[in-house]
PDB file of N, CA, C, O and CB in Angstrom:
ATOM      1  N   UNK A   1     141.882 137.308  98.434  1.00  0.00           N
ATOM      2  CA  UNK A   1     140.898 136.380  98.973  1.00  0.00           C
ATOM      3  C   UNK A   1     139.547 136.545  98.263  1.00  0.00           C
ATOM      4  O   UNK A   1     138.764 135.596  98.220  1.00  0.00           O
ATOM      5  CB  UNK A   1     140.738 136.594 100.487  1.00  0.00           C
ATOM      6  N   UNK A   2     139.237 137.811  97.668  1.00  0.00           N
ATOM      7  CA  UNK A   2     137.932 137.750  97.560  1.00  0.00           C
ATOM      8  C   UNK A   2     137.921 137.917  95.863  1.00  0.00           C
ATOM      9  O   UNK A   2     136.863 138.058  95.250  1.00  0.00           O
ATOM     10  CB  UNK A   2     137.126 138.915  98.544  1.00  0.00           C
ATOM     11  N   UNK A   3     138.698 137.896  95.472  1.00  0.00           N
ATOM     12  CA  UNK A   3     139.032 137.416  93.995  1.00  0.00           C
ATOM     13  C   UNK A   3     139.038 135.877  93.944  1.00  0.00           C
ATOM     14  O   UNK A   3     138.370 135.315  93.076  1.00  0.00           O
ATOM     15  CB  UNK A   3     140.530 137.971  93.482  1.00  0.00           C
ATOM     16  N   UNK A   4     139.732 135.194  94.799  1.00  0.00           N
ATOM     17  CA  UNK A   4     139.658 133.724  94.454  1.00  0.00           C
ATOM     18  C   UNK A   4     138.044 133.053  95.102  1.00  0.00           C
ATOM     19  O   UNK A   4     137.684 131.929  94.752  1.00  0.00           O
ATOM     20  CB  UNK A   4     141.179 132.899  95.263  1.00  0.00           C
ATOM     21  N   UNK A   5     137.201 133.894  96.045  1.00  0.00           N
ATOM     22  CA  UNK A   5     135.974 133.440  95.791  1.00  0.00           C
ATOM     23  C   UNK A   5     135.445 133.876  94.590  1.00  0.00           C
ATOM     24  O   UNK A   5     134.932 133.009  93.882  1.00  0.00           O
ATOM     25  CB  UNK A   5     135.182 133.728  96.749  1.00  0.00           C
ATOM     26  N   UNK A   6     135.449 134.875  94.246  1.00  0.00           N
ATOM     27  CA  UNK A   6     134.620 135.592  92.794  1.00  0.00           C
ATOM     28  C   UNK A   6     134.994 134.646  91.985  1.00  0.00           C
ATOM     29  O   UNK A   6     134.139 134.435  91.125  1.00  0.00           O
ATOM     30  CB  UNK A   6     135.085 137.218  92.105  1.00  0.00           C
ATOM     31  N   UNK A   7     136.305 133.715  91.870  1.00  0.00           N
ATOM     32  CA  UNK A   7     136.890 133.132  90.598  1.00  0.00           C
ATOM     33  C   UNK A   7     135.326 131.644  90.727  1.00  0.00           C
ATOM     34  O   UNK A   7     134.433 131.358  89.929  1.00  0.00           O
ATOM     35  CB  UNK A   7     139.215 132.488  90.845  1.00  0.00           C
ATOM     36  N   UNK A   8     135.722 131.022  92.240  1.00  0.00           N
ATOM     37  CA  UNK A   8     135.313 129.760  92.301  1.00  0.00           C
ATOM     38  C   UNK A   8     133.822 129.755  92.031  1.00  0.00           C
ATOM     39  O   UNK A   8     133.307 128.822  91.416  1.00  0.00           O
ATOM     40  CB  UNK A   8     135.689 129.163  93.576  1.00  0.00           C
ATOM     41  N   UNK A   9     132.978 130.995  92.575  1.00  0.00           N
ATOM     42  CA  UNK A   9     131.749 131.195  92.401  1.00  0.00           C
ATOM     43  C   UNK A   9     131.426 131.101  91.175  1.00  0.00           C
ATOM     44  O   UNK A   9     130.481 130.477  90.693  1.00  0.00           O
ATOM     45  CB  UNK A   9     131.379 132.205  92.861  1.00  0.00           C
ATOM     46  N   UNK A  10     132.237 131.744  90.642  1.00  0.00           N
ATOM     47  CA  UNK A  10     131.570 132.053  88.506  1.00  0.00           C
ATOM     48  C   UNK A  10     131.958 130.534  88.173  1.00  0.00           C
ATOM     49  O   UNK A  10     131.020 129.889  87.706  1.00  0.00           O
ATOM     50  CB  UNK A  10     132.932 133.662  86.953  1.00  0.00           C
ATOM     51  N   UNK A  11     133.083 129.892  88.317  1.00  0.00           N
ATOM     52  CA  UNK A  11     133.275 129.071  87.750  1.00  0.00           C
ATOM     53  C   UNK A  11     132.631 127.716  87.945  1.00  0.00           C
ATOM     54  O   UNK A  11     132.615 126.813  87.108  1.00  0.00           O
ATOM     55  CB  UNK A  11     134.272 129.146  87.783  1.00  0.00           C
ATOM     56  N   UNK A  12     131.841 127.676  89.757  1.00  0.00           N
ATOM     57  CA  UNK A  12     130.908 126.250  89.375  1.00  0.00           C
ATOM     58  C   UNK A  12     129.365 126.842  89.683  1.00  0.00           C
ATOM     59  O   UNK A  12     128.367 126.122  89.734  1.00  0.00           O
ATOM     60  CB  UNK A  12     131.336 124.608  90.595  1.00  0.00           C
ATOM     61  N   UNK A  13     129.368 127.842  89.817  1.00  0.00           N
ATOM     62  CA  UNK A  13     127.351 128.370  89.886  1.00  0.00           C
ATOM     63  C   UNK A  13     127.057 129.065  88.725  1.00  0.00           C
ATOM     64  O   UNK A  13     126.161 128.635  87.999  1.00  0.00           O
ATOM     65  CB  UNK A  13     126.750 129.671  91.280  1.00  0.00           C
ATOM     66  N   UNK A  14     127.851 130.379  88.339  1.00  0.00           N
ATOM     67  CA  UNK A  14     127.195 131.845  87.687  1.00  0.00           C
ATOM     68  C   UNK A  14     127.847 131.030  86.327  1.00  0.00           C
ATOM     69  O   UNK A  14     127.250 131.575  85.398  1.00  0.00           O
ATOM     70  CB  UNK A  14     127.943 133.886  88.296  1.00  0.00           C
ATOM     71  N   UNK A  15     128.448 130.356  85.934  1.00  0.00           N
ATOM     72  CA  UNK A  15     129.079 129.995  84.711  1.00  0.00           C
ATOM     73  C   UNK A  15     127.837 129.161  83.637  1.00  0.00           C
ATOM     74  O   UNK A  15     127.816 129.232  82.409  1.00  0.00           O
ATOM     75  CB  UNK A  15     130.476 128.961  85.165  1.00  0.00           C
ATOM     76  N   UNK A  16     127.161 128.625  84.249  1.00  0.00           N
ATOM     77  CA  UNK A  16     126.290 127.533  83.965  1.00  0.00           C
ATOM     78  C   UNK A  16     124.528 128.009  84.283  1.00  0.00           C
ATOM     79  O   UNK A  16     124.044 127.862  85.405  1.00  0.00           O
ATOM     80  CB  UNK A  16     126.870 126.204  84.994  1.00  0.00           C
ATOM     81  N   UNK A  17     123.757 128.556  83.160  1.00  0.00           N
ATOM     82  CA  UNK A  17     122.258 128.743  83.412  1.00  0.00           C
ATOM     83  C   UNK A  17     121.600 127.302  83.881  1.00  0.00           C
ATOM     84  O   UNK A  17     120.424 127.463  84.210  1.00  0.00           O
ATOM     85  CB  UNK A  17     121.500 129.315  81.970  1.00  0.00           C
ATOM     86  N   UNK A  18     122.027 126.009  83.991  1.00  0.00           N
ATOM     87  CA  UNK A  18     121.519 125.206  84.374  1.00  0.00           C
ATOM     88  C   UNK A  18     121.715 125.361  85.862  1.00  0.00           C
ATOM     89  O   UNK A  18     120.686 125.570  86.504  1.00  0.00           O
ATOM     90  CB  UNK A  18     121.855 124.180  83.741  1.00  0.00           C
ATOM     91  N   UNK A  19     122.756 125.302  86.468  1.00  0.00           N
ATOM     92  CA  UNK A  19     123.151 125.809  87.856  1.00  0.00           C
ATOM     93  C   UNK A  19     121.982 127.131  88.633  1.00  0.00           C
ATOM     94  O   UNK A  19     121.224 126.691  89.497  1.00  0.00           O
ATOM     95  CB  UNK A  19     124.847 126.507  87.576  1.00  0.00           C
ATOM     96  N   UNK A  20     121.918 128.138  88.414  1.00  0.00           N
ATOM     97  CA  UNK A  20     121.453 128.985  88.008  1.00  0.00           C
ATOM     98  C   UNK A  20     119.465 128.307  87.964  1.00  0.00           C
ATOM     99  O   UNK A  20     118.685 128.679  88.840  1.00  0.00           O
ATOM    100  CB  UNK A  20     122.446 129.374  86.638  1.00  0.00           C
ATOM    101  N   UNK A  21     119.241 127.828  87.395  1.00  0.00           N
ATOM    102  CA  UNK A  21     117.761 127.331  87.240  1.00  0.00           C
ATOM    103  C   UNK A  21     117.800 125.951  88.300  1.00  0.00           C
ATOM    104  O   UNK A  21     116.601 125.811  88.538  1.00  0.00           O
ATOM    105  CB  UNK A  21     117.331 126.885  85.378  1.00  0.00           C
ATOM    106  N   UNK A  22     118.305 125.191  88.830  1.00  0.00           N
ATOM    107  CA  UNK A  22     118.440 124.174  90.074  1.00  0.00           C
ATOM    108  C   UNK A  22     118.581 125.285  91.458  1.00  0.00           C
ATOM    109  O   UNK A  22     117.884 125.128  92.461  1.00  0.00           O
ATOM    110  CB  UNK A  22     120.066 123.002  89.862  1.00  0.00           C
ATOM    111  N   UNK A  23     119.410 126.209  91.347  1.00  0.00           N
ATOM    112  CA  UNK A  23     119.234 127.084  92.688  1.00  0.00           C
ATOM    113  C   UNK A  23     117.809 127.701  92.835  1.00  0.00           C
ATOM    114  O   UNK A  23     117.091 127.518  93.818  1.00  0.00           O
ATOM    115  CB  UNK A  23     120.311 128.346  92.707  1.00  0.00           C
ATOM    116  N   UNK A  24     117.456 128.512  91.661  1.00  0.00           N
ATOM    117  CA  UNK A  24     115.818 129.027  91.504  1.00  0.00           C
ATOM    118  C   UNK A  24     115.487 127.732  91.696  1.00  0.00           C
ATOM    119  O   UNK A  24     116.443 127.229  92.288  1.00  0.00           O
ATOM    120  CB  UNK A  24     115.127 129.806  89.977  1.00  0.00           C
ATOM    121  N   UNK A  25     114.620 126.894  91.509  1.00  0.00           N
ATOM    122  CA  UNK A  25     113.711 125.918  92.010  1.00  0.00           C
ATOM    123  C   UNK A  25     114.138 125.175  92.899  1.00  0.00           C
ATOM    124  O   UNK A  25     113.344 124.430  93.473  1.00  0.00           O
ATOM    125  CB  UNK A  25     113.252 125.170  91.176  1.00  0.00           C
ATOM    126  N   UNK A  26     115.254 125.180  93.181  1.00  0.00           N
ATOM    127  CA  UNK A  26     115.249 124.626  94.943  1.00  0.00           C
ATOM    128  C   UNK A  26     114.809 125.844  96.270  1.00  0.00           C
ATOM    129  O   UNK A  26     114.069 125.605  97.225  1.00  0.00           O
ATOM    130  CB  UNK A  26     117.164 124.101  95.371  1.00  0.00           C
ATOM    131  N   UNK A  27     115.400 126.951  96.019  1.00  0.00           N
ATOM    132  CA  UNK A  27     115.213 127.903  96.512  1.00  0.00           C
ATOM    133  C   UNK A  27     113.889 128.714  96.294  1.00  0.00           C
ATOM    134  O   UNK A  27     113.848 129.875  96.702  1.00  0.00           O
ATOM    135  CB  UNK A  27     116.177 128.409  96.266  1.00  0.00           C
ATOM    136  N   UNK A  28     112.911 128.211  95.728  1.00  0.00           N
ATOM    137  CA  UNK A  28     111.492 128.475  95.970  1.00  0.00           C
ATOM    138  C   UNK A  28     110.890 127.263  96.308  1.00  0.00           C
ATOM    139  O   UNK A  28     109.740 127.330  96.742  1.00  0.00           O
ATOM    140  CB  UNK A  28     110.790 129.084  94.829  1.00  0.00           C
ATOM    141  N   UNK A  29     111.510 125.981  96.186  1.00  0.00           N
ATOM    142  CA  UNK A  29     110.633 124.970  97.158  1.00  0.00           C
ATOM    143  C   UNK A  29     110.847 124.978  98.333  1.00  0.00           C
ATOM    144  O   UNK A  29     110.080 124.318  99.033  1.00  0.00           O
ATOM    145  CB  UNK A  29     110.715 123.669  96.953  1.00  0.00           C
ATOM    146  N   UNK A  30     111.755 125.583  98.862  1.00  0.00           N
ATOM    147  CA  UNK A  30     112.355 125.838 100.461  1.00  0.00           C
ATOM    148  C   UNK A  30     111.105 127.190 100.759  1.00  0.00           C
ATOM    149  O   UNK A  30     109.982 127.157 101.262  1.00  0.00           O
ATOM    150  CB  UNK A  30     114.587 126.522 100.551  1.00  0.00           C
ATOM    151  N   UNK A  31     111.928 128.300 100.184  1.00  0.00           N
ATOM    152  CA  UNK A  31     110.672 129.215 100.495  1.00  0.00           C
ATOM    153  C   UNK A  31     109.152 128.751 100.502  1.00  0.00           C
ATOM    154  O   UNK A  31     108.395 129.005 101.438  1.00  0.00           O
ATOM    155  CB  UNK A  31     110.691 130.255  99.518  1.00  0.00           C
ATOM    156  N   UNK A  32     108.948 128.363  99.875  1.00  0.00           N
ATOM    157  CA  UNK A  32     107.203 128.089  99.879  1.00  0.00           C
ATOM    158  C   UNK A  32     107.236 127.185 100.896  1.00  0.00           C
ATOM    159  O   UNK A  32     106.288 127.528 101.602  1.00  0.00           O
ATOM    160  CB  UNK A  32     106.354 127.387  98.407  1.00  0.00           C
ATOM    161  N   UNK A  33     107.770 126.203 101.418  1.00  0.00           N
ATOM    162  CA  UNK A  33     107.556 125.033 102.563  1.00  0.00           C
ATOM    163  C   UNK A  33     107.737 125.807 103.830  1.00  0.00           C
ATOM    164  O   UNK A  33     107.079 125.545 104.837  1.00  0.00           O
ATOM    165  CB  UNK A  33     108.716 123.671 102.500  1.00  0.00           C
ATOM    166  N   UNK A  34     108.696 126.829 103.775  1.00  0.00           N
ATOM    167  CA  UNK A  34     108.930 127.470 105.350  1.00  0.00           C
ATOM    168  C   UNK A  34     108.119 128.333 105.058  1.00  0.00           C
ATOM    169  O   UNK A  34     107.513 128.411 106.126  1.00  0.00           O
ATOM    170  CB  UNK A  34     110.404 128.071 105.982  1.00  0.00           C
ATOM    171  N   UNK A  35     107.527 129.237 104.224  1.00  0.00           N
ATOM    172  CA  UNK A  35     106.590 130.259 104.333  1.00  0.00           C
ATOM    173  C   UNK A  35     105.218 129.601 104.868  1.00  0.00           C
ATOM    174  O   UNK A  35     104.663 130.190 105.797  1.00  0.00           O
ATOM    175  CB  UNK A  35     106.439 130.989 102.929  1.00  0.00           C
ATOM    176  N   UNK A  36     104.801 128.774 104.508  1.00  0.00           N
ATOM    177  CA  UNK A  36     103.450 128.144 103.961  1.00  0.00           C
ATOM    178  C   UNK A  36     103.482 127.154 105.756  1.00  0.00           C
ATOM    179  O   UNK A  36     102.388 127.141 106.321  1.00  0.00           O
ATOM    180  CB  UNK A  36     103.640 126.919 101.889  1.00  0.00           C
ATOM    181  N   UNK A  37     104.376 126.603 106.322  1.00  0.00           N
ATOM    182  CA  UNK A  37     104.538 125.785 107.222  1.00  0.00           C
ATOM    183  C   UNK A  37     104.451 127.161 108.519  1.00  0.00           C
ATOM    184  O   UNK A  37     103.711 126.973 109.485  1.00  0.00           O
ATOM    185  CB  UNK A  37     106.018 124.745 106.943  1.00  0.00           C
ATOM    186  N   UNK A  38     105.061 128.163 108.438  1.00  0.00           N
ATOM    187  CA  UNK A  38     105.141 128.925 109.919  1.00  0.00           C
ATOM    188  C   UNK A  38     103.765 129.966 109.570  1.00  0.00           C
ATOM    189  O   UNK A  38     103.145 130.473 110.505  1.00  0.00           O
ATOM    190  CB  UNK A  38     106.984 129.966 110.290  1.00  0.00           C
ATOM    191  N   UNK A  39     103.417 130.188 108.286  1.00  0.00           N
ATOM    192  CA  UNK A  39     101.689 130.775 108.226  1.00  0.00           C
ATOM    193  C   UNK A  39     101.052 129.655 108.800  1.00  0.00           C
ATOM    194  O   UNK A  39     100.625 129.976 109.909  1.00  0.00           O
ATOM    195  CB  UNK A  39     100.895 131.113 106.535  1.00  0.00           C
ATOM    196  N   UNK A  40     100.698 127.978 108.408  1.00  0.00           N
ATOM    197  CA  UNK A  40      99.917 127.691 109.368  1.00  0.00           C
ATOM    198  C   UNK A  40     100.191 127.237 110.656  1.00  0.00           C
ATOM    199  O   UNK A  40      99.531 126.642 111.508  1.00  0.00           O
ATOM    200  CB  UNK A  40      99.287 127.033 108.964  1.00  0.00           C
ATOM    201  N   UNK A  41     101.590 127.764 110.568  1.00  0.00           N
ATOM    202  CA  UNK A  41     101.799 127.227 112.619  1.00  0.00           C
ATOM    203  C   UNK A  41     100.687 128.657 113.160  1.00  0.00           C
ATOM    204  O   UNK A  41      99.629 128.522 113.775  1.00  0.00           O
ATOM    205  CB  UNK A  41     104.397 127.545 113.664  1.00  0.00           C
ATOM    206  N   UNK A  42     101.231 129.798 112.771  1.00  0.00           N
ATOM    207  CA  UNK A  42     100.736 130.532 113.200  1.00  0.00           C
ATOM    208  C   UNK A  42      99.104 130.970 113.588  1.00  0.00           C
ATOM    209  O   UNK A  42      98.656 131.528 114.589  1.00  0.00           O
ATOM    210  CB  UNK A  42     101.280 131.009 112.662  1.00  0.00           C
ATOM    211  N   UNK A  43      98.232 130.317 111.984  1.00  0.00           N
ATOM    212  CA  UNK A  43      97.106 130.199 112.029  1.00  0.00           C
ATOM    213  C   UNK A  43      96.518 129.374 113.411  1.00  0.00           C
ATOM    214  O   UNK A  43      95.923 129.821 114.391  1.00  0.00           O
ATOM    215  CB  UNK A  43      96.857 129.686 110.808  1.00  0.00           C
ATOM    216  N   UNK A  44      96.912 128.070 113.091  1.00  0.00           N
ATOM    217  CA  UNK A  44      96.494 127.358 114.125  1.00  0.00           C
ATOM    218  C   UNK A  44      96.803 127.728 115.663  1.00  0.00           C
ATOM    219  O   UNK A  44      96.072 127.227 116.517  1.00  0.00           O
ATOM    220  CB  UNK A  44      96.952 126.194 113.842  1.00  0.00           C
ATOM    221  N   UNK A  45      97.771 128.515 116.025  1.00  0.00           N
ATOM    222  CA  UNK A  45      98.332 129.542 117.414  1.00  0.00           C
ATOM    223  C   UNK A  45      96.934 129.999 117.796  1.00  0.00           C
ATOM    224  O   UNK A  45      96.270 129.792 118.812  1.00  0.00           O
ATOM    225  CB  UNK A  45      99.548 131.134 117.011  1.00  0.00           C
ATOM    226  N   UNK A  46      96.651 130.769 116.542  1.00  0.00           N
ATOM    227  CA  UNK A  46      95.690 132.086 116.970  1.00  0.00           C
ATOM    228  C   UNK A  46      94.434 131.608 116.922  1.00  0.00           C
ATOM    229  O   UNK A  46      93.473 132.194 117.422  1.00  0.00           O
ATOM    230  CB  UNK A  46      95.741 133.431 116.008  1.00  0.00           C
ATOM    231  N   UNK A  47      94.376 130.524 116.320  1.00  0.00           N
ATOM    232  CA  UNK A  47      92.751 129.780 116.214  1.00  0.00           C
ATOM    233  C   UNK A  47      92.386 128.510 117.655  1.00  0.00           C
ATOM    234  O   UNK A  47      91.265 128.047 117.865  1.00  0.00           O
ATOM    235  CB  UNK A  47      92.729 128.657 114.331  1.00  0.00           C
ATOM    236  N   UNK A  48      93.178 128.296 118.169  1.00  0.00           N
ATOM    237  CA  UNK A  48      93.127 126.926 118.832  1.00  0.00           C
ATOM    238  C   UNK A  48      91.998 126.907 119.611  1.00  0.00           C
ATOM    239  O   UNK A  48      91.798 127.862 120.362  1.00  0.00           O
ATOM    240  CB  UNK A  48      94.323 126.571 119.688  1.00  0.00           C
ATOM    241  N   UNK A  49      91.276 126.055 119.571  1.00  0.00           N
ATOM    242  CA  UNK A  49      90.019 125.663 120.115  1.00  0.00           C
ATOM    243  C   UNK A  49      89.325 125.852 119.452  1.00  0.00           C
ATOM    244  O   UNK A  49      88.368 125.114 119.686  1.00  0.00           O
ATOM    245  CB  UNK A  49      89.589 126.042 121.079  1.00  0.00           C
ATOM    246  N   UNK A  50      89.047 126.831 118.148  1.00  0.00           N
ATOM    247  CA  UNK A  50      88.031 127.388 116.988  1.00  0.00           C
ATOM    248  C   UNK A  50      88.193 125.770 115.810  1.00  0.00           C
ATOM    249  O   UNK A  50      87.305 125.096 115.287  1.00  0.00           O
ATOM    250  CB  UNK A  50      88.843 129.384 116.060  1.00  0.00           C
ATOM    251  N   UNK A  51      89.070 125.690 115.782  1.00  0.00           N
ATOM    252  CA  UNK A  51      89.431 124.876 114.321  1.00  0.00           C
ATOM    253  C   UNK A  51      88.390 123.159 114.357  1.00  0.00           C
ATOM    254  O   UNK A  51      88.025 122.593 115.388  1.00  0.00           O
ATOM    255  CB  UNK A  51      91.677 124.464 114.326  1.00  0.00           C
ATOM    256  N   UNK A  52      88.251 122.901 113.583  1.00  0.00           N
ATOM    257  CA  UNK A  52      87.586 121.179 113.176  1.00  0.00           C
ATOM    258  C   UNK A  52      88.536 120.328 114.344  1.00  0.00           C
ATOM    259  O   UNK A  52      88.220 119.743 115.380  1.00  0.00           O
ATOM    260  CB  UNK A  52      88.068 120.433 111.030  1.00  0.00           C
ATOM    261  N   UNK A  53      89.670 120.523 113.752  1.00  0.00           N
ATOM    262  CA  UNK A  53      90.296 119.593 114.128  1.00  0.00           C
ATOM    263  C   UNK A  53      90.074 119.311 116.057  1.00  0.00           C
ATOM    264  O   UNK A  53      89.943 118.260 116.683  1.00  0.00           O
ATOM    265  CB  UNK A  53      91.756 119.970 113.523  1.00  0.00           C
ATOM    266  N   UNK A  54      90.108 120.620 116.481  1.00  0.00           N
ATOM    267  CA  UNK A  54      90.107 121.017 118.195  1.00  0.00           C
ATOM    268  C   UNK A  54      88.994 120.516 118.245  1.00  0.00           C
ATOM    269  O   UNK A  54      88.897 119.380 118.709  1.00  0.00           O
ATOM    270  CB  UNK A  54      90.198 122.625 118.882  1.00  0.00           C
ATOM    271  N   UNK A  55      87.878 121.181 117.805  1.00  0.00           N
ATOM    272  CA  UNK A  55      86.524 120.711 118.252  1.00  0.00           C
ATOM    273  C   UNK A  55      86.049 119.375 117.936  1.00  0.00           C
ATOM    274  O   UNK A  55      84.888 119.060 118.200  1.00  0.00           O
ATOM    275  CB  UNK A  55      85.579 121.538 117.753  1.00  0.00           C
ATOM    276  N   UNK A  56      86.756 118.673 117.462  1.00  0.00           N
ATOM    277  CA  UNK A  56      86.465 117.054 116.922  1.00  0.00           C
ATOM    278  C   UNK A  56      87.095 116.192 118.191  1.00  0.00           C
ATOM    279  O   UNK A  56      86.786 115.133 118.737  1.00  0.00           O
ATOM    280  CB  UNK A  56      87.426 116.582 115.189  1.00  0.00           C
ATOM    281  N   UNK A  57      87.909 116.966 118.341  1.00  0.00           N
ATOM    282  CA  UNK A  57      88.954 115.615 119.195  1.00  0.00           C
ATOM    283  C   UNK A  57      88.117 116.027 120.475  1.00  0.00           C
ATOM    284  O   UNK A  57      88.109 115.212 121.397  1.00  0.00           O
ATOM    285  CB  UNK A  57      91.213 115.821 119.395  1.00  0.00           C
ATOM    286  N   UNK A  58      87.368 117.285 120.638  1.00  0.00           N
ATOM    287  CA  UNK A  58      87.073 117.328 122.443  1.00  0.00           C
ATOM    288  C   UNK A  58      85.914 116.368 121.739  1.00  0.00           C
ATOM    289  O   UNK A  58      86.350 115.240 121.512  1.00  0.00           O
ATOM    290  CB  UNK A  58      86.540 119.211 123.655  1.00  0.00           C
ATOM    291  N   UNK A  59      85.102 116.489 121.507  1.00  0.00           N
ATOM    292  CA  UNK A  59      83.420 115.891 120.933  1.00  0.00           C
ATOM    293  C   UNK A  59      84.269 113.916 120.911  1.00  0.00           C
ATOM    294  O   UNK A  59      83.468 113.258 121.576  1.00  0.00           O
ATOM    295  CB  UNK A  59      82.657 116.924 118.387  1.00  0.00           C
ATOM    296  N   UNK A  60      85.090 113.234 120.576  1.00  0.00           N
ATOM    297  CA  UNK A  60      85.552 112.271 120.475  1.00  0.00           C
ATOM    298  C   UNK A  60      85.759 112.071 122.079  1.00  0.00           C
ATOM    299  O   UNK A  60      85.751 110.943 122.572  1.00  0.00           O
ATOM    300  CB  UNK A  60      86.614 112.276 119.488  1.00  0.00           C
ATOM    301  N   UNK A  61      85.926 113.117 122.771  1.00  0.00           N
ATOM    302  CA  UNK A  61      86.373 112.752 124.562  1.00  0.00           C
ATOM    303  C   UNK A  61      85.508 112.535 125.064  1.00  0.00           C
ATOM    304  O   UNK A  61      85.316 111.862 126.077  1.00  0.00           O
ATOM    305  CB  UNK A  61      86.974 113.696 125.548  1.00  0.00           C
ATOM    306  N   UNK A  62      84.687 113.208 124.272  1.00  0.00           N
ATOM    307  CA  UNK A  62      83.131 113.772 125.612  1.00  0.00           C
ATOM    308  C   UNK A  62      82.435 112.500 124.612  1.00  0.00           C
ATOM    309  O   UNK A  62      81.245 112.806 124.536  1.00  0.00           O
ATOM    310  CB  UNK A  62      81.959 116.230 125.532  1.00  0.00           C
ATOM    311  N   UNK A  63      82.569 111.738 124.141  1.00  0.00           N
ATOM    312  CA  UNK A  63      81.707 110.299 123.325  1.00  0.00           C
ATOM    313  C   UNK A  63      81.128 110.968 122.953  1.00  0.00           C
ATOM    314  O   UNK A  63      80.090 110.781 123.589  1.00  0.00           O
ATOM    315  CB  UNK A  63      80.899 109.032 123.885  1.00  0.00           C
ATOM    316  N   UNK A  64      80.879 112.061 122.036  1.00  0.00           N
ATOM    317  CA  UNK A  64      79.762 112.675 120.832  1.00  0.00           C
ATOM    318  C   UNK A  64      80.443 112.030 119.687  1.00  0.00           C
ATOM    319  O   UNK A  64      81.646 111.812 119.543  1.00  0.00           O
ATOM    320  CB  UNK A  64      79.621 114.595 120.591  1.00  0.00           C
ATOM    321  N   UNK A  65      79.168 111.688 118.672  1.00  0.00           N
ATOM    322  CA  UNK A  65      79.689 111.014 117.434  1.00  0.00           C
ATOM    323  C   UNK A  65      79.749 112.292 116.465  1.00  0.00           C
ATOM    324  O   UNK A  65      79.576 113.432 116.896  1.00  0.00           O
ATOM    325  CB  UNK A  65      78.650 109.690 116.843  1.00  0.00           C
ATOM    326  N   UNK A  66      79.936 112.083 115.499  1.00  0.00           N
ATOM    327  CA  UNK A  66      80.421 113.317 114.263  1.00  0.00           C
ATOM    328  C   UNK A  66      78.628 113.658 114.186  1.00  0.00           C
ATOM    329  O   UNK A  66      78.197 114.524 113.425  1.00  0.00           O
ATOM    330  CB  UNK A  66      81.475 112.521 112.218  1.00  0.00           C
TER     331      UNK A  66
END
């Protein structure tokens, strides 16, 4: 069983450096979007009410202009 994965693996991924360079750059545009997306979920967690965005939208409730 684990010979006929080793076979299928080499023969349509590890066989081919083009294969090989499409996994690297898909697999760092994934990483960077989920890294970069749950750092600023997180930012914004720990900031809420501090940020532009919070303090704009209350100042828009309360009729203060910019």
């Amino acid at each position: 069983m684990s010979n006929a994965l080793t076979n299928i693996f080499y023969k349509y991924v590890a066989k081919r450096n083009s294969t090989w360079m499409a996994g690297a750059v898909v697999g760092a545009f994934v990483l960077d979007t989920t890294v970069s997306g749950f750092v600023n979920m997180t930012f914004d967690s720990l900031n809420k009410g501090k940020l532009w965005k919070d303090v704009y939208a209350e100042r828009v409730k309360k009729g203060i202009s910019q």
